[in-house]
PDB file of N, H, CA, C and O in Angstrom:
ATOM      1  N   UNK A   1      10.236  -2.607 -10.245  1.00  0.00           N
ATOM      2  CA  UNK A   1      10.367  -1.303 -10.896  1.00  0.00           C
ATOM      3  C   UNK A   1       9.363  -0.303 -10.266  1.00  0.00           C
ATOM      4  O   UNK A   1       8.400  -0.787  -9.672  1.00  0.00           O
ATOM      5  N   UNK A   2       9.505   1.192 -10.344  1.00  0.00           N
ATOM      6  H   UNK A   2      10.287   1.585 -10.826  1.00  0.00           H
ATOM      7  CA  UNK A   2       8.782   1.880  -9.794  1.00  0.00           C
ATOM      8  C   UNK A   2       8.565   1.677  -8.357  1.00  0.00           C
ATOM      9  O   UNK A   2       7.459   1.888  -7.860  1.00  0.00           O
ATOM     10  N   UNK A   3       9.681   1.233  -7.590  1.00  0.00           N
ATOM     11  H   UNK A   3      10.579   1.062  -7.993  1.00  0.00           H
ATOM     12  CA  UNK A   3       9.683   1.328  -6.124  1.00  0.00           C
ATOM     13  C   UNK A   3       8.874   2.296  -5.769  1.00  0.00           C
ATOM     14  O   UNK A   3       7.731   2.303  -5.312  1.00  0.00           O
ATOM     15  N   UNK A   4       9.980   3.492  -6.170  1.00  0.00           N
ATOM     16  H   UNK A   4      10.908   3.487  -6.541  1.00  0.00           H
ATOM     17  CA  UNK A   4       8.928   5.037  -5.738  1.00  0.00           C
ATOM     18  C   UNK A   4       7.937   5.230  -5.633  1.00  0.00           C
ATOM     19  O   UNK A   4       7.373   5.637  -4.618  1.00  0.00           O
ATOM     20  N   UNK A   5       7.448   4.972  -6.717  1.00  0.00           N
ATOM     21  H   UNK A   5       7.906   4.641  -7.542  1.00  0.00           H
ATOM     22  CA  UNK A   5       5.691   4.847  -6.691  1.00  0.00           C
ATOM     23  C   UNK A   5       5.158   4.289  -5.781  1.00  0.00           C
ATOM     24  O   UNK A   5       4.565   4.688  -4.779  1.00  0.00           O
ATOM     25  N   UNK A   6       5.470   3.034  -6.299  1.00  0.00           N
ATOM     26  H   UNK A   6       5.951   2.709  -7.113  1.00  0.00           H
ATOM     27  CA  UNK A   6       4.562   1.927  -4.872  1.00  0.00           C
ATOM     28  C   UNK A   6       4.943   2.399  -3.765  1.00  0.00           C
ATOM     29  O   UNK A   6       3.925   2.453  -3.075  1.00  0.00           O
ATOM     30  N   UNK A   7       6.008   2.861  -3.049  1.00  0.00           N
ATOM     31  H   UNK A   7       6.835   2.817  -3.609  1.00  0.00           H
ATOM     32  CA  UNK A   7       6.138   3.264  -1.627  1.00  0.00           C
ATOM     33  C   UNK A   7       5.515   4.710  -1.371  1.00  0.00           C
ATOM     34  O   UNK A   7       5.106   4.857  -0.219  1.00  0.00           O
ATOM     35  N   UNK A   8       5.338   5.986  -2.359  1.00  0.00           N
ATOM     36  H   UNK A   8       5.670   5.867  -3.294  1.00  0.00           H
ATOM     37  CA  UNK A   8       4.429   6.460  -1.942  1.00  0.00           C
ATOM     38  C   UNK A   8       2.813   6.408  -1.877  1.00  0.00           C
ATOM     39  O   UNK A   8       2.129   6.935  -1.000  1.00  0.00           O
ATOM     40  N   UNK A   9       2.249   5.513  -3.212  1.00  0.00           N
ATOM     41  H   UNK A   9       2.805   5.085  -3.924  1.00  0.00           H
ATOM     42  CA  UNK A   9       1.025   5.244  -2.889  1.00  0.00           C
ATOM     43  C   UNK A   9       0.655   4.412  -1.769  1.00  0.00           C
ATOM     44  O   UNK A   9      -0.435   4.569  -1.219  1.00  0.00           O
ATOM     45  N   UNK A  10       1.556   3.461  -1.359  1.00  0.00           N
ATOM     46  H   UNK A  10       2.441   3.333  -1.806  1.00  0.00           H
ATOM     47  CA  UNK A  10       1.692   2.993   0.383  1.00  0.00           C
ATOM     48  C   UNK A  10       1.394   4.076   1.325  1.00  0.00           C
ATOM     49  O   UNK A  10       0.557   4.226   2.216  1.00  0.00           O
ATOM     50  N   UNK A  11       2.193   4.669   0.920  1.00  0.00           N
ATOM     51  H   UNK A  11       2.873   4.547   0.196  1.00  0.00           H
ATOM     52  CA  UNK A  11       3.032   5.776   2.097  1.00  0.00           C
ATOM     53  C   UNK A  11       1.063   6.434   2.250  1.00  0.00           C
ATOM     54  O   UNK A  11       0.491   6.423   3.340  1.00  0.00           O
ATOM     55  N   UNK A  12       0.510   6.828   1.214  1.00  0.00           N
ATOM     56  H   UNK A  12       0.974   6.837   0.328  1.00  0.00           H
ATOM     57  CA  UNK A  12      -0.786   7.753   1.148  1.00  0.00           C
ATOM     58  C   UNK A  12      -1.410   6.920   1.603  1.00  0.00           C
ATOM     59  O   UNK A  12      -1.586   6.922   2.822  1.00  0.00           O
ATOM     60  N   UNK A  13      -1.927   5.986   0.855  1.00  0.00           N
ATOM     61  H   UNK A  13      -1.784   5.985  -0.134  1.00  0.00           H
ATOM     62  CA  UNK A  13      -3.028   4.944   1.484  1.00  0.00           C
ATOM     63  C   UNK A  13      -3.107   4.541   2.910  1.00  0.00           C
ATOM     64  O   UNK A  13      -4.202   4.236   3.381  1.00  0.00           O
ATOM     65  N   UNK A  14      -1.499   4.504   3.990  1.00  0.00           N
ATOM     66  H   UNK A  14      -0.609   4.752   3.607  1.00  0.00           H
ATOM     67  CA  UNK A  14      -1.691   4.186   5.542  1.00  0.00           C
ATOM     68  C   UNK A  14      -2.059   5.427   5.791  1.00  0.00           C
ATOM     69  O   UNK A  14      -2.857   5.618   6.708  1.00  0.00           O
ATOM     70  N   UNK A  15      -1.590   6.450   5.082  1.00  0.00           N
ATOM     71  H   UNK A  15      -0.941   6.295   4.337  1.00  0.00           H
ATOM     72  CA  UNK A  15      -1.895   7.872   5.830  1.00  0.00           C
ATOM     73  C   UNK A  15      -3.644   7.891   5.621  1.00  0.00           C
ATOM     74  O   UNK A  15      -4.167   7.519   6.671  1.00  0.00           O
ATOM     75  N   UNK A  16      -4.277   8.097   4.958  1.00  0.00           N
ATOM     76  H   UNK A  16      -3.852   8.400   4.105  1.00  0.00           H
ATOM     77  CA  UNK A  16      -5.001   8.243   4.347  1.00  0.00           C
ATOM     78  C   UNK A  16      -6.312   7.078   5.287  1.00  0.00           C
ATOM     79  O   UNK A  16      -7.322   7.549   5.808  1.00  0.00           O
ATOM     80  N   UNK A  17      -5.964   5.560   5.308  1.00  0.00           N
ATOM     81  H   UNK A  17      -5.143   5.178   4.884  1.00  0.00           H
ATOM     82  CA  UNK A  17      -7.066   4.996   6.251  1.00  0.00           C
ATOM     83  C   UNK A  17      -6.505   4.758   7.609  1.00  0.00           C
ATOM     84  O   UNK A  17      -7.020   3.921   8.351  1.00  0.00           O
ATOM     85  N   UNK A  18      -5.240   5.617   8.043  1.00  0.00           N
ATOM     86  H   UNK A  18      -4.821   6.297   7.440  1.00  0.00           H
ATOM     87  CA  UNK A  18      -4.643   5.200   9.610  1.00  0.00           C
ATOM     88  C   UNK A  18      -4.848   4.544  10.028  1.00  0.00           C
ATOM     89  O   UNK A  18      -5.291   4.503  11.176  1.00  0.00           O
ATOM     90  N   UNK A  19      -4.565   3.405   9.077  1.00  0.00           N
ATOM     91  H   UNK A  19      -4.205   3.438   8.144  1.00  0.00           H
ATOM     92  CA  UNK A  19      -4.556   1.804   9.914  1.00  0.00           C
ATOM     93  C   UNK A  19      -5.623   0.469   9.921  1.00  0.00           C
ATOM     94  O   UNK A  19      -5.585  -0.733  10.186  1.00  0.00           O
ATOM     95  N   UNK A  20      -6.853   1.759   9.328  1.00  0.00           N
ATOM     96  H   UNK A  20      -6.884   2.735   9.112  1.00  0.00           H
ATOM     97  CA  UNK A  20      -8.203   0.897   9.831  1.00  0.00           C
ATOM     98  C   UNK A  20      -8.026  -0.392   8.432  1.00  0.00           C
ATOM     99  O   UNK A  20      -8.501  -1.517   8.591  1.00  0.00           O
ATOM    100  N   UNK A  21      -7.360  -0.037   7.250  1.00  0.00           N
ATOM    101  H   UNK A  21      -6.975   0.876   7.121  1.00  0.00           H
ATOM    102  CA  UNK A  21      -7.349  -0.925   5.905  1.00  0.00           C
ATOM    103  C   UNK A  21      -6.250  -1.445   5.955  1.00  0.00           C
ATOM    104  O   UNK A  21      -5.861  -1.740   4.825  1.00  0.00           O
ATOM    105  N   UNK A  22      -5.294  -1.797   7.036  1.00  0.00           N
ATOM    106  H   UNK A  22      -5.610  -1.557   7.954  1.00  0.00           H
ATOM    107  CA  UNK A  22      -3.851  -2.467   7.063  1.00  0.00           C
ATOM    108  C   UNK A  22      -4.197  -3.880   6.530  1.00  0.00           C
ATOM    109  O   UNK A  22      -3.549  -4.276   5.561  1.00  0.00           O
ATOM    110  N   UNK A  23      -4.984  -4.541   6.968  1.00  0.00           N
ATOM    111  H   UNK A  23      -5.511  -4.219   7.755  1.00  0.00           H
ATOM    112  CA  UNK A  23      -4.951  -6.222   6.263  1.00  0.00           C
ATOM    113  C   UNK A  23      -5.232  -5.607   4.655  1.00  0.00           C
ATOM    114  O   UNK A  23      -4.609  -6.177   3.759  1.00  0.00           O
ATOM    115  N   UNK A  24      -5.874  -4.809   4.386  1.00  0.00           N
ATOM    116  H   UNK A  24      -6.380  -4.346   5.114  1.00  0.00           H
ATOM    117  CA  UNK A  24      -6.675  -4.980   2.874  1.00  0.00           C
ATOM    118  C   UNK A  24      -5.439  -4.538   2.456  1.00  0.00           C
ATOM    119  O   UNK A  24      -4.950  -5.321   1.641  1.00  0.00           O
ATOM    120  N   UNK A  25      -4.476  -3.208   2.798  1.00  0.00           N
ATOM    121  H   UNK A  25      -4.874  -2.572   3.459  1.00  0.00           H
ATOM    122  CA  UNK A  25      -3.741  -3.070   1.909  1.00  0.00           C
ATOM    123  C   UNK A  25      -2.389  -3.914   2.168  1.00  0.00           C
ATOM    124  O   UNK A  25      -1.688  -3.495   1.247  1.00  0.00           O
ATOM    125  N   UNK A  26      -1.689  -4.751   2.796  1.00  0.00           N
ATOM    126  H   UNK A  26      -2.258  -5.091   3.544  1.00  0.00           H
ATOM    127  CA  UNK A  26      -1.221  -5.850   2.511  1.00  0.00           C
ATOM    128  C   UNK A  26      -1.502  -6.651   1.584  1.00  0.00           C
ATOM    129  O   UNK A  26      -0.800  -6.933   0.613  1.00  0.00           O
ATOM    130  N   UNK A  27      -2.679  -7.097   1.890  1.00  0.00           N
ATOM    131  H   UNK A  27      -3.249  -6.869   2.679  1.00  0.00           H
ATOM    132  CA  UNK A  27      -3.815  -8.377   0.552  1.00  0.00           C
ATOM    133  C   UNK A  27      -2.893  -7.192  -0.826  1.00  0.00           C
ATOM    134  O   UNK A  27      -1.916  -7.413  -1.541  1.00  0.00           O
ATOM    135  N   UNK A  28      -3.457  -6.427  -0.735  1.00  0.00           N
ATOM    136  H   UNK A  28      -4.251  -6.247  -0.155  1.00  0.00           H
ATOM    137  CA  UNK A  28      -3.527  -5.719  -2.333  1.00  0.00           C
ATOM    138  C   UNK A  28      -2.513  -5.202  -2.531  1.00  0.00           C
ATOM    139  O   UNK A  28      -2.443  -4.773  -3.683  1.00  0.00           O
ATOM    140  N   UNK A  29      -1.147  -4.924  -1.587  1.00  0.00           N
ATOM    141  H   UNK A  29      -1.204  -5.272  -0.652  1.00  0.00           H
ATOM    142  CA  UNK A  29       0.197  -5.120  -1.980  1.00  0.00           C
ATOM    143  C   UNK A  29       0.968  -6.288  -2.452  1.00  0.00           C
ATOM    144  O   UNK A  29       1.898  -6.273  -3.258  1.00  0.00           O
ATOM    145  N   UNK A  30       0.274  -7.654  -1.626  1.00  0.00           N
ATOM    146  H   UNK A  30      -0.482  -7.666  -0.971  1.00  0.00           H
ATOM    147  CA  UNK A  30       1.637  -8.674  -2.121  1.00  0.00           C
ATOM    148  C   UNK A  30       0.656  -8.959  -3.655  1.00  0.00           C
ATOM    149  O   UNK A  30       1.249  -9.590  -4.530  1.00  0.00           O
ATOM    150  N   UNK A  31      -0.950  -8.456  -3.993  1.00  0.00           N
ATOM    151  H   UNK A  31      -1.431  -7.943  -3.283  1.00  0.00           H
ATOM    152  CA  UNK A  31      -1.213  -8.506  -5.572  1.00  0.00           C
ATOM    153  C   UNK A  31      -0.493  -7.988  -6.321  1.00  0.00           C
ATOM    154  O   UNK A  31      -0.181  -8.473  -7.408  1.00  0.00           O
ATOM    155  N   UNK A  32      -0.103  -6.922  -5.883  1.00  0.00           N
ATOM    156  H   UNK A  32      -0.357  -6.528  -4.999  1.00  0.00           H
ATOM    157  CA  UNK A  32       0.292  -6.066  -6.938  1.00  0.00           C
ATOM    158  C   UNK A  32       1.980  -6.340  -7.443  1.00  0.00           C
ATOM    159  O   UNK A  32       2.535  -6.161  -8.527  1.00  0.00           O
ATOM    160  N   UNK A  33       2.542  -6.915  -5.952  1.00  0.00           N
ATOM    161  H   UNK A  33       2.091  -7.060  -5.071  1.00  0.00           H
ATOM    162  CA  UNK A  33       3.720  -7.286  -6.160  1.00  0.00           C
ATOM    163  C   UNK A  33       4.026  -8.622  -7.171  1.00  0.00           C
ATOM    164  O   UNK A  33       4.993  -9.073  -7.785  1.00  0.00           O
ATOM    165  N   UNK A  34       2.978  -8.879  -7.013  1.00  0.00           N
ATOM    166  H   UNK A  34       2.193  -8.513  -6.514  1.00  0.00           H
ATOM    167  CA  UNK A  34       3.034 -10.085  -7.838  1.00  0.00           C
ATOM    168  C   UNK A  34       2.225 -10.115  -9.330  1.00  0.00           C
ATOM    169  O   UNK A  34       2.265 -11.125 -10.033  1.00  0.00           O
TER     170      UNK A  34
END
């Protein structure tokens, strides 16, 4: 639920550390997915 959401707070967060937090925000996507 709330795809939207989660794909734009994605969408901000790569924008936002361009790349340098890609492992962390994976880690703290498949949390959240779960």
């Amino acid at each position: 639920m709330n795809i939207k959401k989660i794909f734009f707070i994605m969408l901000f967060i790569v924008m936002a550390l361009g790349g340098i937090g890609g492992v962390a925000l994976m880690g703290y996507s498949i949390v959240i997915g779960k």
